[in-house]
N, C-alpha and C positions, 0 to 999 in steps of 0.2 A: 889396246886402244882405250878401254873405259879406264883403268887406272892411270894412263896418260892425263885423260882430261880431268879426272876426278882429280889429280895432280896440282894441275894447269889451273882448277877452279879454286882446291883448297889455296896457292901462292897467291891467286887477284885475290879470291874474301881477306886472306892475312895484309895485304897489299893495300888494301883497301881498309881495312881497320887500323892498321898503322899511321895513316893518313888523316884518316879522321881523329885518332888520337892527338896526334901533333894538332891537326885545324884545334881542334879544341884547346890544348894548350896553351898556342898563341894565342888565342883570342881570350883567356883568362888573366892573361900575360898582362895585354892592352886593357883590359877591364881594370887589374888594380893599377896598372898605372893611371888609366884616367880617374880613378878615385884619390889618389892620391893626390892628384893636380886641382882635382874639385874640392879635396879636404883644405890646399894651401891657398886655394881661394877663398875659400869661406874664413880659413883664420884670419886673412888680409882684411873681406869684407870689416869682419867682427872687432878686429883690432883698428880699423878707422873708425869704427862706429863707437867704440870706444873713446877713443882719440875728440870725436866730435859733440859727444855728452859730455866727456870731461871739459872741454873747453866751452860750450855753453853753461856748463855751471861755474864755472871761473865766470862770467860776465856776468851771471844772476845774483852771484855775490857783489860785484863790484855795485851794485844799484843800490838798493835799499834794505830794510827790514820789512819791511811789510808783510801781511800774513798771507798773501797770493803768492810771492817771491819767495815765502818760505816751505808755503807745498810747493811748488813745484818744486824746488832746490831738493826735496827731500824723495817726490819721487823718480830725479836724475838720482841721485844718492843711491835709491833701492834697484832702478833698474843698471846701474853701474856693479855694484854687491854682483846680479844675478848673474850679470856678463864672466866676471871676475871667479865665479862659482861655477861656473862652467869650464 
């Protein structure tokens, strides 16, 4: 009778550890998937943001020379580099 249950007890703990391995599995599974979805979002974010310095500095040019018009043209410029450098 005790090696029956002692039987009985070691198949649920193995049963049960098996189980939990997989839960954990899957759930590392979903983990870098959702990372990956959160990485293809942030490159979208970054490459519009891109997209939208670039084309505010296309219009800064079209204006003038002036010396206000040219810091800032300069530091779209540099924040443009950091994007790109990334």
């Amino acid at each position: 009778m005790i090696p029956e249950s002692m039987f009985i007890l070691g198949v649920l703990a193995a049963v049960f550890l098996a189980g939990a391995s997989l839960g954990q599995l899957l759930l590392r599974l979903r983990l870098a998937k959702l990372e990956r979805a959160n990485m293809e979002l942030e490159n979208k974010k970054l490459s519009s943001l891109k997209r939208v310095l670039h084309s505010r500095a296309i219009i800064i040019e079209h204006r003038g020379t002036r010396q206000y018009d040219r810091e800032v043209r300069d530091e779209i410029d540099e924040i443009l580099g950091d994007i790109e450098n990334t």
